[in-house]
N, C-alpha and C positions, 0 to 999 in steps of 0.2 A: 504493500500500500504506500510503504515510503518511496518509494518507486517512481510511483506514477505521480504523488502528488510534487514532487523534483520537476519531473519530467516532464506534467503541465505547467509548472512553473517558468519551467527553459523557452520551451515551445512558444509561449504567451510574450516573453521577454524578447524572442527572436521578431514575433509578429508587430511588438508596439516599436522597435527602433525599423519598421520596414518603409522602404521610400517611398512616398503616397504617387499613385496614377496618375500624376500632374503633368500634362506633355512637355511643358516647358521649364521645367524642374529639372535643373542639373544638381546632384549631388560629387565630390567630389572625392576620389576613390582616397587621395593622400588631400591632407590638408594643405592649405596656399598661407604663404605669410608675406607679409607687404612691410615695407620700413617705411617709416613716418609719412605716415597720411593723413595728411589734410585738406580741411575745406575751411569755408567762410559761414558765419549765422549774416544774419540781413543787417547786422551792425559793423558789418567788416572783421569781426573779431575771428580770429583763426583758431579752429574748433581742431584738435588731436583725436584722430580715431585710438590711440594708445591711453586717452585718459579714462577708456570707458571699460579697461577689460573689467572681467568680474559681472558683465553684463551681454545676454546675447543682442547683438548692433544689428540692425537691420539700414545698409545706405539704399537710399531708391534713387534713382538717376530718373530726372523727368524733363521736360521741357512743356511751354503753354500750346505748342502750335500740336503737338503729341493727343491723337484722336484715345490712343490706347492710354495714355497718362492718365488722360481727363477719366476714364470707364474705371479705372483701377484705384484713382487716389481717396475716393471716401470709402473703400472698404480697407485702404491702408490707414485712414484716419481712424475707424471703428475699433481696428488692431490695439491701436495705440489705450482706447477707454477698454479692452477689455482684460475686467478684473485677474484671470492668470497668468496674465500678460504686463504685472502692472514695472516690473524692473525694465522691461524692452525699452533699448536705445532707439527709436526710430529718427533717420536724418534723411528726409527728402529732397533730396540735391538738384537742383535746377542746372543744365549743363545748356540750355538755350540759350545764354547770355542776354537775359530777359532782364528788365533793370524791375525796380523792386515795387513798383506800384503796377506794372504788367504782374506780376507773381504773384503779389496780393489780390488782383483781381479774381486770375486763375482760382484762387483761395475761395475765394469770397462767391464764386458763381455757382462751386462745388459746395459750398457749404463745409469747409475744412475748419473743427473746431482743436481739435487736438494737436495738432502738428505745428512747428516751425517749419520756415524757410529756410534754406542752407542753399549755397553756391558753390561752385566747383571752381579752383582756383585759376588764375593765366595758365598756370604749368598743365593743366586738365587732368582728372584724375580719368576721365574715360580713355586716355593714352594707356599710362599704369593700369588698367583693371583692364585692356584691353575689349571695349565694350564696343558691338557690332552695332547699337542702336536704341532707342529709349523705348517705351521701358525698359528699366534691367535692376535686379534689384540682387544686392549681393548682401549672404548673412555671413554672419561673422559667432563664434560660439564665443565662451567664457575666456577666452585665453587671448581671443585678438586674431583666430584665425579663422579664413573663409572655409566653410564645409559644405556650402551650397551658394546658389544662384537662379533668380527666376530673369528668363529671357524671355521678355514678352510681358502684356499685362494678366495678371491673374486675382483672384478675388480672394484675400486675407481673410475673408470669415469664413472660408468653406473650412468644414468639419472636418475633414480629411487632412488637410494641412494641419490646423489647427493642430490636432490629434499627435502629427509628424511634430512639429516644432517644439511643443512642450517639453520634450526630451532635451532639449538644449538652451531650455530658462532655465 
């Protein structure tokens, strides 16, 4: 009996870290480390992706004229108020070179209550993270390293993700 109930134990353990059916969900087989990355908040101040380890970082790379941005950023805002979720870094990085009252509209049309603005620097971090296109959203686990990436927009409240990411709060 001690057996089995081990062995449902493994089994269950195996199934809850499994990668969710997400098409545009890359997990990554070896973790990625990045040295000193930065971005800008809408004050100019330069934000250290290194000051947040201890917390799973979600960067989203957006732009205003981005059809797929626009469909994806209030279920990325919803991420941000939900209660299991309450330590997630979220930094929604604007790579459009939108100046800051374009950005806030963007904001303000979706109804984005949760979130900051963040900017991507001159140096562009989409060069470094080698990013094909917006959306693109790259997680980051406790330690500061990438172990996934969504390419493409996708909806932060499905259950299935949701389900998946917990494991790396």
């Amino acid at each position: 009996m001690r057996f089995l109930i081990i062995f449902i134990l493994l089994i269950s353990n195996v199934f809850a870290n499994e990668v969710p059916k997400i098409k545009n969900l890359v997990v990554n087989k070896e973790l990625k480390t990045y040295d000193n990355v930065t971005f800008r908040d809408s004050k100019d101040k330069i934000i250290k992706l290194s000051d947040f380890q201890g917390n799973l970082v979600v960067l989203n790379f957006w732009a205003t004229w981005c059809a797929p941005c626009k469909e994806e950023m209030p279920s990325l805002d919803s991420l941000k108020n939900n209660l299991p979720f309450k330590n997630i870094k979220i930094f929604p990085i604007n790579i459009g070179r939108d100046d800051i009252k374009k950005s806030n509209e963007f904001f303000n049309d979706l109804n984005i209550k949760n979130l900051k603005i963040y900017y991507d620097n001159p140096k562009t971090l989409s060069k470094d993270f080698g990013l094909r296109g917006v959306p693109t959203t790259i997680l980051f686990n406790k330690e500061g390293k990438e172990f996934a990436r969504v390419i493409g927009s996708i909806d932060f409240t499905d259950n299935e993700f949701l389900n998946w990411i917990k494991n790396y709060n």
